[in-house]
C-alpha positions as CSV (number, residue, x, y, z in Angstrom):
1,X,-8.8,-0.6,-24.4
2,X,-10.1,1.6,-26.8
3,X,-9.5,5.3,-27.6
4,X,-13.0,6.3,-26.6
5,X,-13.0,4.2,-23.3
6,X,-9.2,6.2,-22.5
7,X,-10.9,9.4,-23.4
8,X,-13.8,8.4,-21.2
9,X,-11.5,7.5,-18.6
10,X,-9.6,11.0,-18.7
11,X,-12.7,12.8,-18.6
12,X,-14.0,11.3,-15.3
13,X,-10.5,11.6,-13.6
14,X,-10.2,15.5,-14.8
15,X,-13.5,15.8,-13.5
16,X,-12.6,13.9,-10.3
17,X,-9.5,16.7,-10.0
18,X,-11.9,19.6,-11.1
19,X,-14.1,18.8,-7.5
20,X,-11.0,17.9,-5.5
21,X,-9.1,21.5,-6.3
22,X,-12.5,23.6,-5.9
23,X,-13.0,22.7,-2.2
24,X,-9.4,23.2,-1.1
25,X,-9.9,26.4,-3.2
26,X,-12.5,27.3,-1.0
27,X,-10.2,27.2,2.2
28,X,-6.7,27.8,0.6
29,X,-4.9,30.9,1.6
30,X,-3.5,33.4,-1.6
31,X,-0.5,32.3,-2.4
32,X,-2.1,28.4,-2.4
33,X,-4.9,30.0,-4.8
34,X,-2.3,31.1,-7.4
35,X,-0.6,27.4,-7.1
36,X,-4.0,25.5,-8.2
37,X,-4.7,28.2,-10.4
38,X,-1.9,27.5,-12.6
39,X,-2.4,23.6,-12.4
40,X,-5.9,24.2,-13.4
41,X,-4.4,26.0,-16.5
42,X,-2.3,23.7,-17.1
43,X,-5.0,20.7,-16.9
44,X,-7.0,22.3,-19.3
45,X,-7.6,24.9,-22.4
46,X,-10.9,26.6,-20.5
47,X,-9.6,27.1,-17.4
48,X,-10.4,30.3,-17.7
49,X,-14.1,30.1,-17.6
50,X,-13.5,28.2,-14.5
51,X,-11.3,30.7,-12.8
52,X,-14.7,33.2,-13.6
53,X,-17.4,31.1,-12.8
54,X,-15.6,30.1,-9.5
55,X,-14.9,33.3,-9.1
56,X,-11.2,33.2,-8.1
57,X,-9.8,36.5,-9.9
């Protein structure tokens, strides 16, 4: 497989992960926000324009 296609691949499946945290965001208690919050931090460098246009904090 070739760079591209991985970085294709990663791309989808971070996308995939980007939809699956913002609806249990939507329902998650405090503590639970802070939880995803962090993983999505972790998952990738602009997660802070995510936290804003979410509109978590």
């Amino acid at each position: 497989m070739s760079e591209r296609q991985k970085e294709i691949r990663r791309r989808r499946k971070r996308r995939a992960n980007y939809t699956a945290m913002k609806s249990k965001l939507s329902k998650a208690d405090a503590p639970t926000k802070e939880k995803y919050i962090k993983k999505l931090r972790k998952m990738t460098p602009g997660a802070d324009d995510l936290v804003k246009l979410w509109e978590l904090k």
